[in-house]
C-alpha positions as CSV (number, residue, x, y, z in Angstrom):
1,X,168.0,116.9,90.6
2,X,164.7,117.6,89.0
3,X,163.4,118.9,92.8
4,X,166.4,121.2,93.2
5,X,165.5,122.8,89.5
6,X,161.9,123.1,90.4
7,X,162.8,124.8,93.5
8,X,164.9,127.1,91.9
9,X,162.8,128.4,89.1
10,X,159.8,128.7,91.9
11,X,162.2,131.2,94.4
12,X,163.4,132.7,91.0
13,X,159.9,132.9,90.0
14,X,158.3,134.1,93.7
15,X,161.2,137.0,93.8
16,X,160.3,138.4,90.3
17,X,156.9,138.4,91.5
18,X,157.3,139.8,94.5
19,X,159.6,142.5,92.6
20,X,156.8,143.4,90.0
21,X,154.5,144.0,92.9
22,X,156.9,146.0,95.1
23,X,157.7,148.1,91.6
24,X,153.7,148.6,91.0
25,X,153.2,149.5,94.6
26,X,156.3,152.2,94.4
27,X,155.0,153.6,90.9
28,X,151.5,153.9,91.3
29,X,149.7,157.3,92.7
30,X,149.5,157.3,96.6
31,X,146.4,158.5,98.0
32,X,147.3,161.7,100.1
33,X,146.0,161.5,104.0
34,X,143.4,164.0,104.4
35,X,144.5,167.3,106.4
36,X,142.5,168.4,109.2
37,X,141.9,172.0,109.6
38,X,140.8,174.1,111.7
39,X,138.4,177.5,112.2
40,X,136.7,179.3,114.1
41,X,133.9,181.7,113.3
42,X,135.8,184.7,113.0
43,X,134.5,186.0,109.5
44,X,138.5,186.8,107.8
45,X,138.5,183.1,108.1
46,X,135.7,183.3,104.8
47,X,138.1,182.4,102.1
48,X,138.5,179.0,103.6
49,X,135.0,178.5,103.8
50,X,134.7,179.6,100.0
51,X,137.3,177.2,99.0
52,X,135.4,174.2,100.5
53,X,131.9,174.9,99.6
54,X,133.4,175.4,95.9
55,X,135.6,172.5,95.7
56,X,139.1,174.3,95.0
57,X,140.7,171.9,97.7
58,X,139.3,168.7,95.8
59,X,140.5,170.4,92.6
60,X,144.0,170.9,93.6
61,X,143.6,166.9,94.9
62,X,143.1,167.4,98.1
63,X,141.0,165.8,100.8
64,X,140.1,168.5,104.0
65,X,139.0,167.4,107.1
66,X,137.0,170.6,108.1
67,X,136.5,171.2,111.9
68,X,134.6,174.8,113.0
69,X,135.3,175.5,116.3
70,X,133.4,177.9,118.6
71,X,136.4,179.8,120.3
72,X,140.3,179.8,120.0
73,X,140.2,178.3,123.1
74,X,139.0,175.2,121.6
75,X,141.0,175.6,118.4
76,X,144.3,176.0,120.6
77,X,143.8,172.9,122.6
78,X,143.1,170.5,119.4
79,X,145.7,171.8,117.5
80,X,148.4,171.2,120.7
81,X,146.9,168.0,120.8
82,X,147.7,166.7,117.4
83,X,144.0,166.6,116.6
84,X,144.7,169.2,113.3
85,X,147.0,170.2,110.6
86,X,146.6,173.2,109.9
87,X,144.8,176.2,111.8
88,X,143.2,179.6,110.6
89,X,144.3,181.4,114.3
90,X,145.6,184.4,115.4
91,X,149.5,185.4,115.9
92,X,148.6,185.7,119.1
93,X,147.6,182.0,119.3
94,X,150.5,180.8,117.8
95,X,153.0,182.6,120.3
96,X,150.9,181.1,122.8
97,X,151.2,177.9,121.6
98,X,154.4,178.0,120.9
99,X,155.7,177.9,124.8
100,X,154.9,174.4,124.3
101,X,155.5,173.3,120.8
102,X,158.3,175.3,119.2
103,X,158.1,173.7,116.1
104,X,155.2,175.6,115.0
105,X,155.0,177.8,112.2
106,X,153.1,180.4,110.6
107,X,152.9,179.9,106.8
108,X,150.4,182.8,105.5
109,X,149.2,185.9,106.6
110,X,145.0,185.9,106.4
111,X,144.0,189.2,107.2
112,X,144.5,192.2,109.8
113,X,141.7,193.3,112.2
114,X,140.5,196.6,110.5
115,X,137.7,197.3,113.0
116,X,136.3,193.7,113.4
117,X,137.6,193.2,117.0
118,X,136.2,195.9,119.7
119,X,135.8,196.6,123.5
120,X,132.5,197.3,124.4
121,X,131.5,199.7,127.3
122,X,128.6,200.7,129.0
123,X,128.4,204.3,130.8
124,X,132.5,204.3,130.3
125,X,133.4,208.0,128.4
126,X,137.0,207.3,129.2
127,X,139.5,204.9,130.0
128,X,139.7,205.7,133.4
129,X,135.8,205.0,133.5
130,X,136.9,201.3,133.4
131,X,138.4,201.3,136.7
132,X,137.0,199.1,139.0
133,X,134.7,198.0,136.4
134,X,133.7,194.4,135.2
135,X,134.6,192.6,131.6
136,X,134.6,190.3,130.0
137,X,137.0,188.7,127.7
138,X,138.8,185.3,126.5
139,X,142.2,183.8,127.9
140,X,143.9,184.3,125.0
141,X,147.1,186.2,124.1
142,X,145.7,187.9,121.4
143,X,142.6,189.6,123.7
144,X,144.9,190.2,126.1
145,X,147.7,192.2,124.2
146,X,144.6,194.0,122.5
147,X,143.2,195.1,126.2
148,X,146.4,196.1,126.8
149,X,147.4,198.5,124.4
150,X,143.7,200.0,125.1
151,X,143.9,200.4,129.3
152,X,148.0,201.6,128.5
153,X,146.5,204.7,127.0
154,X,144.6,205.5,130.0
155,X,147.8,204.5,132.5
156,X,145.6,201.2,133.4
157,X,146.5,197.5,134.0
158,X,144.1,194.7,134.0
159,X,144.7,194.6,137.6
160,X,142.5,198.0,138.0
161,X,139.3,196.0,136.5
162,X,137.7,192.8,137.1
163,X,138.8,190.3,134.2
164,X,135.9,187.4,134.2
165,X,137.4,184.9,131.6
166,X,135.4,183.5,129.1
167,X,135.1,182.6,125.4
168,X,134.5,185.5,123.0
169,X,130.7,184.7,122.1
170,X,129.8,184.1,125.8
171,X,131.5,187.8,126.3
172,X,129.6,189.5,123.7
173,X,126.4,187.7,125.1
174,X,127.4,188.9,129.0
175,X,127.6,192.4,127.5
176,X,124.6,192.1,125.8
177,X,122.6,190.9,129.0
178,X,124.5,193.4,130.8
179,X,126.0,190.9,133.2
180,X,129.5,192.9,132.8
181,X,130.1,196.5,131.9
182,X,132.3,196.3,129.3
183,X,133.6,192.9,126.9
184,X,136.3,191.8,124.1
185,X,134.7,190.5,121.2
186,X,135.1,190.2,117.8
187,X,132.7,189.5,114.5
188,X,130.1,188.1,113.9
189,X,129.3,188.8,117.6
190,X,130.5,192.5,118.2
191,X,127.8,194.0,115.9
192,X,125.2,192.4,117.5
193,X,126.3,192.9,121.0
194,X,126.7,196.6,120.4
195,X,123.5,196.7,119.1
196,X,121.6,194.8,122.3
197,X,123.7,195.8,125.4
198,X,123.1,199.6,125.0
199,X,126.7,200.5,124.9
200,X,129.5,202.2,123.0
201,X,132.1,200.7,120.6
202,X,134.8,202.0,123.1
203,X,137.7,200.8,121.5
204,X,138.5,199.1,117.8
205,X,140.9,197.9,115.5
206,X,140.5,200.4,113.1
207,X,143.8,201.4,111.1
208,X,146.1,199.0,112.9
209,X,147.8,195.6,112.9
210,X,147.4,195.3,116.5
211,X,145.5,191.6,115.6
212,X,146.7,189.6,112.7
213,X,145.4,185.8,111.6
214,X,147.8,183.6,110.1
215,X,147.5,179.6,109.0
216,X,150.0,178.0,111.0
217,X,151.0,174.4,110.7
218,X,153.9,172.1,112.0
219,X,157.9,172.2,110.5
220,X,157.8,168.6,110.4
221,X,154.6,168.8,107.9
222,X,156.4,171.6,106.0
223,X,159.0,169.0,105.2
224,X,156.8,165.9,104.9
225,X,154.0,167.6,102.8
226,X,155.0,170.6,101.1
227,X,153.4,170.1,97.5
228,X,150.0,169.7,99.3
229,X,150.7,172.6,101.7
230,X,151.6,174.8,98.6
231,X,148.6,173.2,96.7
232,X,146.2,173.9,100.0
233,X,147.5,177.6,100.0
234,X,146.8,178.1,96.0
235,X,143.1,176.5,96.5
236,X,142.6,179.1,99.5
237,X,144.2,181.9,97.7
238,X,141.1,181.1,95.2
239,X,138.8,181.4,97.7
240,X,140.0,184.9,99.0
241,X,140.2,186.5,96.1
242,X,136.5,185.7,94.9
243,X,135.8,187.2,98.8
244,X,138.2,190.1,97.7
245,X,136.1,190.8,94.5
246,X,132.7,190.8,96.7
247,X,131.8,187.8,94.6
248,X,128.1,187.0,95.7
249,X,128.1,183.4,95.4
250,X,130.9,183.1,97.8
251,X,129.8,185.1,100.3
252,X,126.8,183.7,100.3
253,X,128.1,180.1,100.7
254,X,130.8,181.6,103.5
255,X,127.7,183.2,105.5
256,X,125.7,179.7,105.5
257,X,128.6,178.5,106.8
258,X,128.7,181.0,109.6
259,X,125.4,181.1,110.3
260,X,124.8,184.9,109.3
261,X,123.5,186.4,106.3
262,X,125.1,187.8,103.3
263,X,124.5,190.9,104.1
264,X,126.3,190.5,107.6
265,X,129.4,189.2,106.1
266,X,129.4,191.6,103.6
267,X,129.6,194.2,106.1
268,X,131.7,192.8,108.9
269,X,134.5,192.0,105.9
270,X,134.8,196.1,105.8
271,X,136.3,195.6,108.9
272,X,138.6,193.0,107.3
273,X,142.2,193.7,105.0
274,X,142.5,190.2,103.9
275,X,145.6,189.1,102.0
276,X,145.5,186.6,98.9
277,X,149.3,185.3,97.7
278,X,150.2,188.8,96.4
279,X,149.3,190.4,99.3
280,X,151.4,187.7,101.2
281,X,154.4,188.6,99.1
282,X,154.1,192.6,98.7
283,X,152.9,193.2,102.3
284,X,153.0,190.4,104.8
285,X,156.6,188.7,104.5
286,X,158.3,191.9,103.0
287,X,160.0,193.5,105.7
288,X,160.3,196.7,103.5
289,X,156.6,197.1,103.4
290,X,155.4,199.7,106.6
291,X,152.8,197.3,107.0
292,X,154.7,194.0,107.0
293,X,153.3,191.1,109.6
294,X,156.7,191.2,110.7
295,X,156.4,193.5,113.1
296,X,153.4,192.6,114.3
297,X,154.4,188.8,115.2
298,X,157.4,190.8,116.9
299,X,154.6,192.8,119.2
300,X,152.8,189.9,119.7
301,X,156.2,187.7,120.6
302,X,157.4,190.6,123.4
303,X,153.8,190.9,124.9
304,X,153.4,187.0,125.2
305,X,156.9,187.2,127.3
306,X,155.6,190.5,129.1
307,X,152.7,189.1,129.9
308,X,154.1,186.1,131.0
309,X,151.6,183.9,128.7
310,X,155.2,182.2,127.8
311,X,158.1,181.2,130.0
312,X,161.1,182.3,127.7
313,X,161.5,185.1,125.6
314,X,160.5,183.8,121.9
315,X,162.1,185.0,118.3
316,X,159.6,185.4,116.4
317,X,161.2,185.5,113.1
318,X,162.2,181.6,113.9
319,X,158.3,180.7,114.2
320,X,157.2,181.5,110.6
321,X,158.2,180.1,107.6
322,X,157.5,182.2,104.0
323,X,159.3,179.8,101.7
324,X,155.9,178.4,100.4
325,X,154.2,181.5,99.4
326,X,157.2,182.4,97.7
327,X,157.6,179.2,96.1
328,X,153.9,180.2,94.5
């Protein structure tokens, strides 16, 4: 008898135990996983950069794996391969990506091109000086819808020039040795190309939003993560607006992280509209605005189809995803 009631009160005993511990467990913080995220060294990337080197992420509680890569290329393959979170890219990129994985979407508009991507020619007064010409430029959707609108001026198709593929800074390098005649590149490497391969800027983003970035991430981490996504997008919004103001501090600290100077940045962000949270709201996601991303991620979407970078024709209203910002 005395067994059976020492049995009891131990089980009784074990299972409010094992109660209090599951309760503690269920109540106490939970560490968040970090999120990897991804760059590359395109300078309207900056505000990123700012909000590491100042600590806004670990402020707003969150842990960042940061991964610079060297061309979207490389940031394309990672990111289809699970290897990041989040990725500062192009539209182009995503609509590229998105033939195979569908579930992408963009979140924030970063910036448009404002003169910070280029063609560069040497001895070509014309568009139909290209013709039969060499250049150089990166497989990438974005490049190639950019090329496109240029040669279309000039009745040209890539098929009247020799395309040699290959990632932006080995382009702007191959111009600058004069190993092709004319390249696509973008900062920090256009200025200095221009400035060693004795050509012309022949072509620019100037005045358009022919080449918008965007953060894009995953549905399944909107739905899984959203207060760190939201929290990731405040921290970075922190981080563009110093950039905005021409804060020195933060430029500096982006530039190191780049590998230019102050100076350098400073300049190449002329070439730059970035967008902070307001921006986002007024301009990017308002389909009312002239300006609107909108439009351009529908450009992009039609040209990736066109272009037959992608299989099926793609929506591009179903591959972005503006609930955050206005959440914020």
């Amino acid at each position: 008898m005395i067994s059976q009631i020492s049995k009891s009160r131990f089980l009784a005993l074990f299972a409010l135990a094992l109660a209090t511990l599951c309760w503690i467990v269920a109540c106490s913080p939970q560490e968040s996983q970090p999120l990897a995220v991804s760059t590359n060294p395109w300078s309207g990337y900056s505000g990123h950069h700012v909000a590491m080197k100042k600590g806004f992420y670990g402020q707003a509680g969150l842990k960042i794996q940061d991964i610079l890569y060297q061309s979207n290329s490389e940031q394309i393959d990672a990111f289809l391969s699970g290897k990041t979170d989040l990725a500062w890219v192009t539209a182009g990129d995503v609509f590229q990506m998105a033939g195979q994985a569908p579930d992408l979407r963009i979140i924030f508009l970063c910036d448009y091109s404002n003169g910070s991507d280029g063609i560069l020619g040497r001895g070509i007064k014309t568009i139909a000086d290209l013709k039969g010409k060499t250049l150089a430029r990166e497989d990438v959707l974005f490049q190639k819808v950019f090329l496109h609108a240029y040669l279309e001026k000039g009745g040209l198709t890539e098929k009247d020039i020799t395309i040699k593929e290959m990632p932006a800074p080995a382009a702007a390098t191959a111009f600058s040795s004069q190993r092709v005649d004319a390249a696509v590149t973008y900062e920090p490497f256009l200025s200095k190309a221009l400035k060693e391969g004795n050509g012309d800027l022949i072509f620019s983003t100037k005045g358009t939003n022919l080449i918008a970035d965007v953060i894009v991430t995953r549905s399944k981490l909107i739905k899984d993560r959203r207060d760190d996504l939201k929290a990731f997008l405040k921290a970075a919004d922190q981080g563009i607006k110093l950039l905005k103001a021409g804060d020195k501090s933060a430029i500096a600290v982006a530039a190191n992280r780049l590998g230019i100077e102050p100076d350098e940045l400073r300049e190449q962000l002329t070439g730059i509209t970035l967008f902070d949270l307001e921006g986002n709201k007024a301009i990017g996601f308002n389909s009312n605005h002239s300006n609107n991303a909108i439009t351009s991620f529908e450009m992009v979407a039609k040209a990736a189809y066109d272009l037959k970078v992608v299989q099926q024709p793609l929506n591009a209203r179903s591959l972005y995803d503006d609930s955050l910002v206005k959440e914020l």
